[in-house]
C-alpha positions in Angstrom: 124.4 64.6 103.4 124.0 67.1 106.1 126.5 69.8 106.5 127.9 70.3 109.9 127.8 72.9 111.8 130.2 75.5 113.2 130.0 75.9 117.0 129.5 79.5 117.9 132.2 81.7 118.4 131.3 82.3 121.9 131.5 79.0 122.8 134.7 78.1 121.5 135.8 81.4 123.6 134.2 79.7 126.8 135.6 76.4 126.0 139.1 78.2 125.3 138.9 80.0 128.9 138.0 77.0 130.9 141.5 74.9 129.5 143.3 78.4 130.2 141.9 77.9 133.8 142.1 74.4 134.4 146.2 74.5 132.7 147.0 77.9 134.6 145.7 76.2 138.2 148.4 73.6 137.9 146.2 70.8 139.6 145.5 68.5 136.5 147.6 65.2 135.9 150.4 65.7 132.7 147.5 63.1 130.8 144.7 65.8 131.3 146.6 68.7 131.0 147.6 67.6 128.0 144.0 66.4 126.3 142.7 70.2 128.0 145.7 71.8 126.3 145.2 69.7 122.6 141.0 70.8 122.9 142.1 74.4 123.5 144.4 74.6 120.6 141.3 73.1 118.4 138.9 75.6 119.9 141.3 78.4 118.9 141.9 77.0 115.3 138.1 76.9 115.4 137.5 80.0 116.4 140.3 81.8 114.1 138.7 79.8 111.3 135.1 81.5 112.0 137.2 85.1 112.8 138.5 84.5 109.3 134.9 84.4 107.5 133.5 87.4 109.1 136.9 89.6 108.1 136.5 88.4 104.5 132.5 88.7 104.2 133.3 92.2 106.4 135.7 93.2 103.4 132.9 92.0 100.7 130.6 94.4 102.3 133.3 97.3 102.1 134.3 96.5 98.8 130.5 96.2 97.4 129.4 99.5 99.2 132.8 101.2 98.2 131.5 99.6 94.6 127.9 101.0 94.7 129.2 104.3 95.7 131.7 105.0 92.8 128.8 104.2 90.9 126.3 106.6 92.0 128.8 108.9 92.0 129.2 108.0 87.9 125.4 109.2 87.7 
């Protein structure tokens, strides 16, 4: 089974900026603000999600250089 796939980040930033609009212009129905305000709070859960990853695999990489040099530094 096929694993599915994240949208980009910048995407979920567009698609989080176009329900800001849309809410903040004060022209949509209570029905559609709603539905835009319930995708934007997805988008952002999305997009914290992905945020997440990159901080942990951006600490991996500190900890593993911080790891290689204490090592070189043993030689």
């Amino acid at each position: 089974m096929a694993k599915a796939t994240s949208p980009a980040i910048e995407d979920l930033f567009e698609h989080i900026e176009d329900a800001v609009a849309a809410l903040e212009g004060g022209e949509l129905p209570l029905e559609q603000a709603l539905t835009r305000y319930e995708a934007g709070l997805r988008a952002m859960k999305q997009a914290r999600g992905i945020l997440d990853r990159y901080a942990a695999r951006l600490e991996q990489v500190r900890t593993d250089d911080g790891a290689s040099a204490d090592k070189a530094d043993v030689e």
